[in-house]
Backbone as CSV, one residue per row, in Angstrom:
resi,resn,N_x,N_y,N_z,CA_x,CA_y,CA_z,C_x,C_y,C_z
1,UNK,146.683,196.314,29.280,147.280,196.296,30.617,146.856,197.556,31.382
2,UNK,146.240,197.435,32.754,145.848,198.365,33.636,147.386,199.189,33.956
3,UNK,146.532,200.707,33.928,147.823,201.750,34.325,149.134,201.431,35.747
4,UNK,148.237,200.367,36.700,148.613,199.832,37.812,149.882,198.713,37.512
5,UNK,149.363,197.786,36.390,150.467,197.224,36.106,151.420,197.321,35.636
6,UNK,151.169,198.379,34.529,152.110,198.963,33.625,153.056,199.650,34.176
7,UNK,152.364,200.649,35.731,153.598,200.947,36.833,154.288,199.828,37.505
8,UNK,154.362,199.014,37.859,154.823,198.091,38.433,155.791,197.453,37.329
9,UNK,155.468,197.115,35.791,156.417,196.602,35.301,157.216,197.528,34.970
10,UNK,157.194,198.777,35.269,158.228,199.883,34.721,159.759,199.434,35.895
11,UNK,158.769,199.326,36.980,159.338,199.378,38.559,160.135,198.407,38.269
12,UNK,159.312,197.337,37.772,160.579,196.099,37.974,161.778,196.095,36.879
13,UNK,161.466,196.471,36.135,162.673,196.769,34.638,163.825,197.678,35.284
14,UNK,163.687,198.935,35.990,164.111,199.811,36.668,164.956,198.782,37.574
15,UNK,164.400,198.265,38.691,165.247,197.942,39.642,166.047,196.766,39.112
16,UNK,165.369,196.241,38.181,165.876,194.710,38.094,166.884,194.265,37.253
17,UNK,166.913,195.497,36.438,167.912,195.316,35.069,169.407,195.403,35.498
18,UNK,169.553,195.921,36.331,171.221,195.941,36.890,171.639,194.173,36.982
19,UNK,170.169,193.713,37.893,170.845,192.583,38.674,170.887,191.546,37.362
20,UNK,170.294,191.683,36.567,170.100,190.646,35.364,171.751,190.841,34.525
21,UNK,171.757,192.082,34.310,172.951,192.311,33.738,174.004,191.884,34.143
22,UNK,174.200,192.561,35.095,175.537,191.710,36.045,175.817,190.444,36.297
23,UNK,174.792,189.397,36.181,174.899,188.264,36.522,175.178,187.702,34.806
24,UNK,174.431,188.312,33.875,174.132,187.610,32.571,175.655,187.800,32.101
25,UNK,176.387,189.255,32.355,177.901,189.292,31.694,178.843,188.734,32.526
26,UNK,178.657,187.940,33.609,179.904,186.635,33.857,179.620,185.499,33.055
27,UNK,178.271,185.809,33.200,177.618,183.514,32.309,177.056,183.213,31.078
28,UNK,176.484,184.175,31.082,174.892,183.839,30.028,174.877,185.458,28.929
29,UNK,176.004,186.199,28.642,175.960,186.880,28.162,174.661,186.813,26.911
30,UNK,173.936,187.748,26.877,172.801,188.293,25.907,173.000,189.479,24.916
31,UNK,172.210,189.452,23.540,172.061,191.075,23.296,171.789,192.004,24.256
32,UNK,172.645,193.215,24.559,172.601,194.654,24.914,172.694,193.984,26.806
33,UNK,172.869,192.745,26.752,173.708,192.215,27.836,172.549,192.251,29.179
34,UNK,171.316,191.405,28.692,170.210,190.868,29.129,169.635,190.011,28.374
35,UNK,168.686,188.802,29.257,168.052,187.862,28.530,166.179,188.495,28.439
36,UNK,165.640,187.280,27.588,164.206,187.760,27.608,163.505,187.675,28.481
37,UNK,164.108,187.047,29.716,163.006,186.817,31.163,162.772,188.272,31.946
38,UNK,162.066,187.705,32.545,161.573,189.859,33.312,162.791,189.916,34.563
39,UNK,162.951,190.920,33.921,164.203,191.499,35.527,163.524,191.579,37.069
40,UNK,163.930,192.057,37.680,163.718,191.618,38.839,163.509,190.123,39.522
41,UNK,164.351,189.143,39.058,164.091,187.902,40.111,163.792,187.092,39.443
42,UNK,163.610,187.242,38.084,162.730,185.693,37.124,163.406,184.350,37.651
43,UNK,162.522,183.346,38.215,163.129,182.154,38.701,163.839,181.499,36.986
44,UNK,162.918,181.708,36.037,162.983,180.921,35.053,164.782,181.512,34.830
45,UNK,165.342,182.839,34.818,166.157,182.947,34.637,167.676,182.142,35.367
46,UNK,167.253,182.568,36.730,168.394,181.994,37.714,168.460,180.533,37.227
47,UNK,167.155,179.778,36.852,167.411,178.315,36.932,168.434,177.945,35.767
48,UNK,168.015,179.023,34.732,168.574,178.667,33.454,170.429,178.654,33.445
49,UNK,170.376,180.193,34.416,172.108,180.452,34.798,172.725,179.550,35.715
50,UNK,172.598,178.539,36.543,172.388,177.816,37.159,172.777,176.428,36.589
51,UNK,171.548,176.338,35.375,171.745,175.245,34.159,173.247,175.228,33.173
52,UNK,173.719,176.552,32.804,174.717,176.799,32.126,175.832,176.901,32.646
53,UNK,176.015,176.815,34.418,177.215,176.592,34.844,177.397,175.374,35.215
54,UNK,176.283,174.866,34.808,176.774,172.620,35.202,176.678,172.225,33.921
55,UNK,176.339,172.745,32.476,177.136,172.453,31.893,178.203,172.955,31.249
56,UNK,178.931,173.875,31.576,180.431,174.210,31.621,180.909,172.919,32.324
57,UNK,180.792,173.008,33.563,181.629,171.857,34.199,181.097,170.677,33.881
58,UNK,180.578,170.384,32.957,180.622,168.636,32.280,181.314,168.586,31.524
59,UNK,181.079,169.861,30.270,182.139,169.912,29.189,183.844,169.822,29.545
60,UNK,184.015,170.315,31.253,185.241,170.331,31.642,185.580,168.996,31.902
61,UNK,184.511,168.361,32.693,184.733,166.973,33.415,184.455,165.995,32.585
62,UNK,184.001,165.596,31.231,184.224,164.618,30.084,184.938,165.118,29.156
63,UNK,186.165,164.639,28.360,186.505,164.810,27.423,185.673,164.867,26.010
64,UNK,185.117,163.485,25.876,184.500,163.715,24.997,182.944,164.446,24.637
65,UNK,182.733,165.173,25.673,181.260,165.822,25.497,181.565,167.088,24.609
66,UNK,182.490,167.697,23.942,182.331,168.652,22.869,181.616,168.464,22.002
67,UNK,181.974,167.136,21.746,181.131,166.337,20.188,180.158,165.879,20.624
68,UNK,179.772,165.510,21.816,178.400,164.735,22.162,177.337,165.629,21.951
69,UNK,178.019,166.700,23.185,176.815,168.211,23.306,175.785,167.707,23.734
70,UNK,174.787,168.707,24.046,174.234,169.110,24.807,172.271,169.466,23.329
71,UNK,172.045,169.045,23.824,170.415,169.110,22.720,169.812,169.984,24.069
72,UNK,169.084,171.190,23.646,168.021,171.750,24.666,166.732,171.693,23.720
73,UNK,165.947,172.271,24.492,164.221,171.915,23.990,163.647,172.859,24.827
74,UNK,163.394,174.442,24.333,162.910,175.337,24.715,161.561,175.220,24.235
75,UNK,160.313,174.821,25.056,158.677,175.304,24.434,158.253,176.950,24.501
76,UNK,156.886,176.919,24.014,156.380,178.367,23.860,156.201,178.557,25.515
77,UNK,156.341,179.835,25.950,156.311,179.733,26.981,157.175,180.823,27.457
78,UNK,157.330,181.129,29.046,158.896,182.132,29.469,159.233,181.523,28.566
79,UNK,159.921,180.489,28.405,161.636,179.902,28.204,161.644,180.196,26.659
80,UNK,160.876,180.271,25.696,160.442,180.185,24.515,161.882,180.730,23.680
81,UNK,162.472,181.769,24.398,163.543,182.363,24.030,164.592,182.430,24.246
82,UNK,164.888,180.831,25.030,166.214,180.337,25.562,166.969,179.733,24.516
83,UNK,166.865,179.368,23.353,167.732,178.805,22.604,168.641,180.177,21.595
84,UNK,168.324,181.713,22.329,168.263,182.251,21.740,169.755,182.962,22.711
85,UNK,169.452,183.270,23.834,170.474,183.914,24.814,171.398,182.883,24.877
86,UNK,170.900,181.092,25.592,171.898,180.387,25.526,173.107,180.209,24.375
87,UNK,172.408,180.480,23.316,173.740,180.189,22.142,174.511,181.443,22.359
88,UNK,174.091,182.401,22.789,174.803,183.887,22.818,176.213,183.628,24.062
89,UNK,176.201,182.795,25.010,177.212,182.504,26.102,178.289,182.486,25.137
90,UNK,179.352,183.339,25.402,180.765,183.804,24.847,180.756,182.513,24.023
91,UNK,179.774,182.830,22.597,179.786,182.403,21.569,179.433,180.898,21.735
92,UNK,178.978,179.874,22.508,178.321,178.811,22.363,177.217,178.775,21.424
93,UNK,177.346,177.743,20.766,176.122,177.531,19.821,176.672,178.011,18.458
94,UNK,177.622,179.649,18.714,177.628,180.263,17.394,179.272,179.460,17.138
95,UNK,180.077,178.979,17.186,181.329,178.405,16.770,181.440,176.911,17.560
96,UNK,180.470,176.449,18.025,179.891,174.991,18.363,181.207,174.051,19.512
97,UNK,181.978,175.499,20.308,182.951,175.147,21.036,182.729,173.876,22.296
98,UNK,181.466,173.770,23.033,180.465,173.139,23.733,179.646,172.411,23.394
99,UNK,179.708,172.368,22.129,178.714,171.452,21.055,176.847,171.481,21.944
100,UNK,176.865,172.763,21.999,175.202,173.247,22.586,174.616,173.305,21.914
101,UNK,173.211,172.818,21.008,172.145,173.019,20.306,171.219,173.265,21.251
102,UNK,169.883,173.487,20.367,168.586,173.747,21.013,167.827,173.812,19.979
103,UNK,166.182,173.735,20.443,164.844,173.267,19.738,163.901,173.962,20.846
104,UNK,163.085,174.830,19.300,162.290,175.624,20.007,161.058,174.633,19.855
105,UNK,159.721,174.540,20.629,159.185,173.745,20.300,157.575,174.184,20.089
106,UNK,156.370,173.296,20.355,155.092,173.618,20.218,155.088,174.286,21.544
107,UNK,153.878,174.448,22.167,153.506,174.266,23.415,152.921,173.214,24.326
108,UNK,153.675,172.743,24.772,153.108,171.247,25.826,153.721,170.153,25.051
109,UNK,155.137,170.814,24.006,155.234,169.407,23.194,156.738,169.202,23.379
110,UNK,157.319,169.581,24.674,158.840,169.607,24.312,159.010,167.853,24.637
111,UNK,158.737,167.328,25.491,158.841,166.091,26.034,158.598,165.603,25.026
112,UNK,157.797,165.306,24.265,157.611,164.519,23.085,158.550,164.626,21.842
113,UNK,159.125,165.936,21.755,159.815,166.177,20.816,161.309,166.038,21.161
114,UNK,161.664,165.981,22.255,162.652,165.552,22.850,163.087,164.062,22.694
115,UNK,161.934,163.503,23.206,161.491,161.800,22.870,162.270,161.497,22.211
116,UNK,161.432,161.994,20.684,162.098,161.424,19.089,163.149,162.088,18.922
117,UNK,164.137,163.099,19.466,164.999,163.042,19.081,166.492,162.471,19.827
118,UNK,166.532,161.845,21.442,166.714,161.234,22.102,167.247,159.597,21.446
119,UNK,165.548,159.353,20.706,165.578,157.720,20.542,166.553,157.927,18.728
120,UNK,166.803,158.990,18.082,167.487,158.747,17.202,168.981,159.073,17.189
121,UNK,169.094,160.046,18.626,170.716,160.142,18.703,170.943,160.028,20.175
122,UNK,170.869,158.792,20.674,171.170,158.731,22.118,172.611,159.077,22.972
123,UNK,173.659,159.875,21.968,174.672,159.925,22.605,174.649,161.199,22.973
124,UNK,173.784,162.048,22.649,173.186,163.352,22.882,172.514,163.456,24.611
125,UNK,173.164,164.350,25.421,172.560,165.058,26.725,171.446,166.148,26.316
126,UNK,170.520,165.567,26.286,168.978,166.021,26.235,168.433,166.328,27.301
127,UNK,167.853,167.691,27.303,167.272,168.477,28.739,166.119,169.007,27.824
128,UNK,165.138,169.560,28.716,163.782,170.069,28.456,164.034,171.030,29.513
129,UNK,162.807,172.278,29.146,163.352,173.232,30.492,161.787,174.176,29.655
130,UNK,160.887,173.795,31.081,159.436,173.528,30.795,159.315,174.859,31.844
131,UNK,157.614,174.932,31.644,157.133,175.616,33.040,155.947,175.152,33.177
132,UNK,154.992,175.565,33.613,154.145,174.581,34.330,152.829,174.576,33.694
133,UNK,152.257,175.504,33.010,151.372,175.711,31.742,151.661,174.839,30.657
134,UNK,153.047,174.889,30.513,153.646,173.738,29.736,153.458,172.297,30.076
135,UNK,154.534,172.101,30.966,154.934,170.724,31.636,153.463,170.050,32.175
136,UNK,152.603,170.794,32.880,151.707,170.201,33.189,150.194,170.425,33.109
137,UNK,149.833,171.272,32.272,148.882,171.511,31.727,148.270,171.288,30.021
138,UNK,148.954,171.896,29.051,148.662,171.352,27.565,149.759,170.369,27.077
139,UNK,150.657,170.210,27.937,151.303,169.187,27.773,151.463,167.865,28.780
140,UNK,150.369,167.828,29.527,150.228,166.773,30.472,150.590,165.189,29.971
141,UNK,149.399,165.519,29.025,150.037,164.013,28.660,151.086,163.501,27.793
142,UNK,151.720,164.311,26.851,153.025,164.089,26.663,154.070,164.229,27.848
143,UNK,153.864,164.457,29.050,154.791,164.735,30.065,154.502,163.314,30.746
144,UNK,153.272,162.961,31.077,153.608,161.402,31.912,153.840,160.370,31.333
145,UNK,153.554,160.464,29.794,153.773,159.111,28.870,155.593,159.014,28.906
146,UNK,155.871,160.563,28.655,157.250,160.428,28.766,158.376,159.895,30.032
147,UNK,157.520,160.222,30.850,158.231,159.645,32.083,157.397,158.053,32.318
148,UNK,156.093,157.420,31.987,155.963,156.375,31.613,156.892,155.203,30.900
149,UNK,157.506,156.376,29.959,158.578,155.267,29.008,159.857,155.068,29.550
150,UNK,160.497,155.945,30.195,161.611,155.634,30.613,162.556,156.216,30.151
151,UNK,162.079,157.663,29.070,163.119,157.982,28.088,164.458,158.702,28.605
152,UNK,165.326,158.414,28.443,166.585,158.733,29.004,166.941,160.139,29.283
153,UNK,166.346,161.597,29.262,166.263,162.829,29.586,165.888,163.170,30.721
154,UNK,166.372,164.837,31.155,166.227,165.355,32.028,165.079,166.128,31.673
155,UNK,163.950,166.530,32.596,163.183,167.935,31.912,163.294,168.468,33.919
156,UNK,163.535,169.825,33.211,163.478,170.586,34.669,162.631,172.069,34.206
157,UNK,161.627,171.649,34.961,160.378,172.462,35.299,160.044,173.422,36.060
158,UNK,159.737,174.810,35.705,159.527,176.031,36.628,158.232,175.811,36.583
159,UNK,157.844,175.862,37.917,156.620,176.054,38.520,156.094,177.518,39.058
160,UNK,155.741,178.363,38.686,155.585,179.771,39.064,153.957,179.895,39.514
161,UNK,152.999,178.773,39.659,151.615,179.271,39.944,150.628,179.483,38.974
162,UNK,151.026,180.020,37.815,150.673,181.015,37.037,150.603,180.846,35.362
163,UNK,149.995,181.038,34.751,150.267,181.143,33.085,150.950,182.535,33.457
164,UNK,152.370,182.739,33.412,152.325,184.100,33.459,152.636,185.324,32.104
165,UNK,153.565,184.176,31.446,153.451,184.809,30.227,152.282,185.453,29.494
166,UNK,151.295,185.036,29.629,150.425,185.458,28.995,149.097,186.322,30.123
167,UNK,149.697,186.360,31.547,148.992,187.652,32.028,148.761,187.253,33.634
168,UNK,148.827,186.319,33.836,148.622,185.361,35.361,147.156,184.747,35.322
169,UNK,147.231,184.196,34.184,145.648,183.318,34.729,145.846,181.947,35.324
170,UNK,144.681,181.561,35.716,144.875,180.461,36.653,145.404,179.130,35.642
171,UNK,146.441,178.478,36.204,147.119,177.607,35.760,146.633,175.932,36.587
172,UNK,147.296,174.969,35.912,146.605,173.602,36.504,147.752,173.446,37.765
173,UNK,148.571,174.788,38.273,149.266,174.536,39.672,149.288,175.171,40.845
174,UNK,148.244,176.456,40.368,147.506,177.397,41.493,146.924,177.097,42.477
175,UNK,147.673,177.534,43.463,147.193,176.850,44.878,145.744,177.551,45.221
176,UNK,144.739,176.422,45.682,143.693,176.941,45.809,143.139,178.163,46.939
177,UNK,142.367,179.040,46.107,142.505,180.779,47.095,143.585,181.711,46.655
178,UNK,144.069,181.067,45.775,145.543,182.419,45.191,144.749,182.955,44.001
179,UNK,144.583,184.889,44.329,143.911,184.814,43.246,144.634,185.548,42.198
180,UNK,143.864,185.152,40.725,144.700,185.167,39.143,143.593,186.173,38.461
181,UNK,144.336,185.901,36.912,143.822,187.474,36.217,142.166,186.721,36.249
182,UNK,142.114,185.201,35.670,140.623,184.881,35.657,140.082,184.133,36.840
183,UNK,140.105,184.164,37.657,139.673,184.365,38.992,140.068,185.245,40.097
184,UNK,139.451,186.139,40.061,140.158,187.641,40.601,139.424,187.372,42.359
185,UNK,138.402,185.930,42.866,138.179,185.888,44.181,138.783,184.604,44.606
186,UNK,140.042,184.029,44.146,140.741,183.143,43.787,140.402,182.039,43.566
187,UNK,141.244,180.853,43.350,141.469,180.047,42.611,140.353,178.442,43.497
188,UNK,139.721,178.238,42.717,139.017,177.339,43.198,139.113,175.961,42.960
189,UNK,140.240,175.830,42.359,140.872,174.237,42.361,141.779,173.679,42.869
190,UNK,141.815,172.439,42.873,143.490,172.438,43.114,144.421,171.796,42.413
191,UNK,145.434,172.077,42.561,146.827,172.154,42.363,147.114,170.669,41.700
192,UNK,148.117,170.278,40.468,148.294,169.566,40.058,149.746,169.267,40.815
193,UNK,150.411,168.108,41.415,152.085,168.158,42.215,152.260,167.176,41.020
194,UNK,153.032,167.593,40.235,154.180,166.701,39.312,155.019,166.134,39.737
195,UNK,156.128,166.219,40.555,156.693,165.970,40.952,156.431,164.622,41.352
196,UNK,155.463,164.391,42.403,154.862,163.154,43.107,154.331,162.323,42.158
197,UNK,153.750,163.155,41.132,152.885,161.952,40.071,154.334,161.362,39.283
198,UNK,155.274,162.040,38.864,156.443,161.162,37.900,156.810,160.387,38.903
199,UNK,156.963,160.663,40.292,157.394,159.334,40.939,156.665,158.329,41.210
200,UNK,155.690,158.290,40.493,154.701,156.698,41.007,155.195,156.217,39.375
201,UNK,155.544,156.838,38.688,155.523,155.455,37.134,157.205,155.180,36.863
202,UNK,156.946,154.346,36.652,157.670,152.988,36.526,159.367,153.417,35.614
203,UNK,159.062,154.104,34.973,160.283,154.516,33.907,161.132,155.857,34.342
204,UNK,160.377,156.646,36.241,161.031,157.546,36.085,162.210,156.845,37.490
205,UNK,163.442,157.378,36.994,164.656,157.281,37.839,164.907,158.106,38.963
206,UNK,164.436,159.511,38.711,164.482,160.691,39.538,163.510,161.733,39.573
207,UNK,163.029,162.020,40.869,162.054,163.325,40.953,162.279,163.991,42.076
208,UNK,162.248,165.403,41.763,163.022,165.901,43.079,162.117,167.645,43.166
209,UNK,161.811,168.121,44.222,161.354,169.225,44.433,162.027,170.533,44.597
210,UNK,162.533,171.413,44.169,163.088,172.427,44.850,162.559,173.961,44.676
211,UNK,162.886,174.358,45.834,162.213,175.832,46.044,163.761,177.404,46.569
212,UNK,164.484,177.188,44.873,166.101,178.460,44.705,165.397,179.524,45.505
213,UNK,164.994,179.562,46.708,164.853,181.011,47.135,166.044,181.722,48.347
214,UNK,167.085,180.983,49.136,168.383,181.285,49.657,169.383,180.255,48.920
215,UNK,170.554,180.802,49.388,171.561,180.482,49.012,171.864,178.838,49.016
216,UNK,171.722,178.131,49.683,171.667,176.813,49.950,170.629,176.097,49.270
217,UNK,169.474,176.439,48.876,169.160,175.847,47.743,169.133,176.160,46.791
218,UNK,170.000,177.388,46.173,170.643,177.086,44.698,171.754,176.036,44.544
219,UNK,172.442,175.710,45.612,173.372,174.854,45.678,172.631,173.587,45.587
220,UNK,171.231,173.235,46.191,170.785,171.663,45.927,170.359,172.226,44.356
221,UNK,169.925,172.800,44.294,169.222,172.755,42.704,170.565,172.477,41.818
222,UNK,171.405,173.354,41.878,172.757,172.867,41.167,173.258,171.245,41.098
223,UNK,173.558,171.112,42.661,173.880,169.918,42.806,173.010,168.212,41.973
224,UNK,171.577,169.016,42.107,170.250,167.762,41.174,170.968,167.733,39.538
225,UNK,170.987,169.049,39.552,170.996,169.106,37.639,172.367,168.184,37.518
226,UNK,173.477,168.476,38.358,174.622,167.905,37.952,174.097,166.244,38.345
227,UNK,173.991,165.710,39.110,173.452,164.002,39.063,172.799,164.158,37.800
228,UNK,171.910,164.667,37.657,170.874,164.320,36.205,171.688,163.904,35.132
229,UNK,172.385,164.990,34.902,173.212,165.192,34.003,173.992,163.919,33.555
230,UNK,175.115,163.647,34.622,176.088,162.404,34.717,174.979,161.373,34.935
231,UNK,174.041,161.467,35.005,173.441,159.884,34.820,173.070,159.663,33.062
232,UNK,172.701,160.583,32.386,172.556,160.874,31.365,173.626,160.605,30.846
233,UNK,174.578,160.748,30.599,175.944,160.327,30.395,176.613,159.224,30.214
234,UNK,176.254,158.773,31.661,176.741,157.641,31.779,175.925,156.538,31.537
235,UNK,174.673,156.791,31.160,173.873,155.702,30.221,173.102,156.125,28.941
236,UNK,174.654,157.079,28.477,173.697,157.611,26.740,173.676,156.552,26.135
237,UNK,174.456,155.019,26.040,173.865,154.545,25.071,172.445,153.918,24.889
238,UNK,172.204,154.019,25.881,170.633,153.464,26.642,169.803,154.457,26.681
239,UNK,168.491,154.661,25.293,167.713,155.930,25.503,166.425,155.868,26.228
240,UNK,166.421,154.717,26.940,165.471,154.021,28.168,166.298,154.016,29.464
241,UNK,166.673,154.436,29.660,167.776,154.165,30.962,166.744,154.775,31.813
242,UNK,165.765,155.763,31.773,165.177,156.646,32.816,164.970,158.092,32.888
243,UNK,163.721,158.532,32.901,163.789,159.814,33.019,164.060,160.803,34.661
244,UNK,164.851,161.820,34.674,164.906,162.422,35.421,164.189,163.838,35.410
245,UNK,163.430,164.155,36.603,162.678,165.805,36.922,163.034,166.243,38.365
246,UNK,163.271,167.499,37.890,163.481,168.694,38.466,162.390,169.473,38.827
247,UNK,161.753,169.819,39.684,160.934,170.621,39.560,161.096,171.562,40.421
248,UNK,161.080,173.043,39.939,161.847,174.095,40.568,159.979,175.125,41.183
249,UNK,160.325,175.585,42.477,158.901,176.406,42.884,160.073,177.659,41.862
250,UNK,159.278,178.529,41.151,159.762,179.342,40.527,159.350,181.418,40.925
251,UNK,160.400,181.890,41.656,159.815,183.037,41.771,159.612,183.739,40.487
252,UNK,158.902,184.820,40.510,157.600,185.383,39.111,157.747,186.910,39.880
253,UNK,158.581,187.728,39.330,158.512,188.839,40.194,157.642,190.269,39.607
254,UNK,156.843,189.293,38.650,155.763,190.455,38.173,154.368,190.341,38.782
255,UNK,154.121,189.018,38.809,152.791,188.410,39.372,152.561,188.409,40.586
256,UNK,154.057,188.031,41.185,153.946,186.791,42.949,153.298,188.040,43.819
257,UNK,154.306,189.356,43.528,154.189,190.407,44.584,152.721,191.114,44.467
258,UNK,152.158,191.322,45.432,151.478,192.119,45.765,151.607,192.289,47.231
259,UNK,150.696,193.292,48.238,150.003,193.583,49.024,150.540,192.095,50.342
260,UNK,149.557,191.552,49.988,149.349,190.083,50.725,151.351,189.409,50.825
261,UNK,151.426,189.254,49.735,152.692,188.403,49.735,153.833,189.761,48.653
262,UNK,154.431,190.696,49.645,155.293,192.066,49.068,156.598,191.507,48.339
263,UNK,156.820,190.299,48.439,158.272,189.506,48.078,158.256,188.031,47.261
264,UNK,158.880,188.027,46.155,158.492,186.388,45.742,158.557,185.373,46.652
265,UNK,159.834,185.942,47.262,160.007,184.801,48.568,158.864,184.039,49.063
266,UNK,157.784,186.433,50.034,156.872,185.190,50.720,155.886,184.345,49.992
267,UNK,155.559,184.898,48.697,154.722,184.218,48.378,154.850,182.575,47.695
268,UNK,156.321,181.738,47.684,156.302,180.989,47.492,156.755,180.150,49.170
269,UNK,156.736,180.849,50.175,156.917,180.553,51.481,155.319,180.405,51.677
270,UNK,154.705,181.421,51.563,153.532,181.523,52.303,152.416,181.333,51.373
271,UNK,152.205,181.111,50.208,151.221,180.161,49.385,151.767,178.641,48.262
272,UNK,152.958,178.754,48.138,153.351,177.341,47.498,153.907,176.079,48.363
273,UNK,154.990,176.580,49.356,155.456,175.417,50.440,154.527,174.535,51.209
274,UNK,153.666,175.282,51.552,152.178,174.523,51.979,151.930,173.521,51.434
275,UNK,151.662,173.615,50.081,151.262,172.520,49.104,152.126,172.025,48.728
276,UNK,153.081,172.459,48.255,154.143,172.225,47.306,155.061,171.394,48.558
277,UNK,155.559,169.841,48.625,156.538,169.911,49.469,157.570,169.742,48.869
278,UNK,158.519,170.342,49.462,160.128,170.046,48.508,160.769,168.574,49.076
279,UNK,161.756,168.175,48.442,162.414,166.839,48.676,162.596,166.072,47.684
280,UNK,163.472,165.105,47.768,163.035,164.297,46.855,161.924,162.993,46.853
281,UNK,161.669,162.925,45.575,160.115,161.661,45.857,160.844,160.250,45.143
282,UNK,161.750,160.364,44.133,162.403,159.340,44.071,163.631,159.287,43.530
283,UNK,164.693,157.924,44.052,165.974,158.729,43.649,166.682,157.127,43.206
284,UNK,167.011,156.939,42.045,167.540,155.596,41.398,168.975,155.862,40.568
285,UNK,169.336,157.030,41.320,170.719,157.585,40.187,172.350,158.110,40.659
286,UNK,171.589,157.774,42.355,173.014,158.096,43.319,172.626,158.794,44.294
287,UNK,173.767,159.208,44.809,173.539,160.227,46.017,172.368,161.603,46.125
């Protein structure tokens, strides 16, 4: 890592660790009372805290979901280390009060592994919680076969631009001209939209776009996961009932900022919204 970056991630640990903390000890409590995502702004994080307060309120709003619970499916990846903080929430996972599991998985293989475990315990609320190296790059085609079939899960997908875990190289969702660690005069392809492709096949129920960067759309992003959710629910015995996606524009507050774009904001304002449109593309599950 260049001396340049290595200042910058000092910068962001510095500023960012308060806000991680503070938010992680109302919800998502962690060791030393942080998760493994990068401080300052990780979308992957907010989505996840976000994720864990809709399901509190399912566990509130069904009786019987203690015992049903909740199956997650963390791949290699950011998220790689979500089955790890999530069980840490004032003891979920560790005294099975919420009946929360999780599955760490390959890379590009959570959808599939989700699949088979879906079609053997369908009374199980099964989520995937992908990013986009994942969801739509080495796991492409386990991601459309899965929404091909119809399998009764949610997967909700951070889209950040970027492989970023592994340094910002160009990913199959880099908007073309954004430039990455291996194209440093940018990106000369384009952009894969998931979102739009699960809504042309046949087995998916829901696809929906969102971009958590003000206050009002953490509230739609909230509001999606909770439909997902209760549709899941309300047709666990059916592990074909339909797949539902989420796909979140994800701020990256190690990568996004530079020079050009000083804020994740602009840079998912001013290089992803362009391409990326938010909305929903299809909706078979309610309001």
């Amino acid at each position: 890592m260049r001396e340049q970056e290595k200042k910058l991630l000092e910068n962001l640990l510095a500023e960012g660790f308060e806000i991680v903390k503070n938010r992680s000890e109302v919800l998502l409590p962690a060791p030393e009372g942080r998760t493994t995502m990068c401080p300052g702004g990780c979308g992957h994080d907010l989505t996840d805290t976000i994720l864990a307060r809709v399901i509190e309120d399912k566990v509130k709003k069904y009786d019987d979901l203690t015992e049903r619970g909740f199956e997650l499916f963390f791949p290699v990846g950011c998220e790689v280390f979500g089955y790890y903080w999530f069980a840490h929430k004032e003891g979920v996972g560790a005294d099975r009060e919420h009946g929360i599991d999780s599955n760490e998985c390959a890379h590009g293989r959570a959808t599939s592994e989700a699949t088979g475990y879906k079609l053997a315990m369908p009374e199980k609320i099964v989520i995937t919680r992908q990013g986009d190296g994942d969801f739509a790059g080495i796991g492409l085609a386990d991601s459309l076969h899965t929404f091909r079939k119809g399998v009764n899960l949610l997967v909700i997908y951070s889209n950040n631009a970027y492989y970023s875990m592994t340094g910002a190289q160009s990913a199959p969702t880099t908007p073309k001209g954004v430039v990455t660690k291996t194209e440093p005069l940018g990106s000369s392809e384009n952009p894969i939209r998931m979102a739009e492709h699960a809504a042309l096949l046949d087995g998916t129920v829901f696809s929906v776009r969102v971009a958590p960067i003000d206050r009002s759309s953490y509230k739609e992003l909230k509001h999606w996961m909770s439909e997902a959710i209760d549709w899941q629910y309300k047709n666990r015995e059916n592990p074909y009932a339909g797949t539902c996606l989420i796909e979140v524009l994800s701020p990256c507050p190690v990568f996004q900022r530079n020079k050009e774009t000083p804020t994740c904001e602009d840079f998912i304002r001013e290089k992803m919204l362009p391409i990326y449109e938010t909305g929903v593309f299809k909706n078979k599950i309610g309001d």
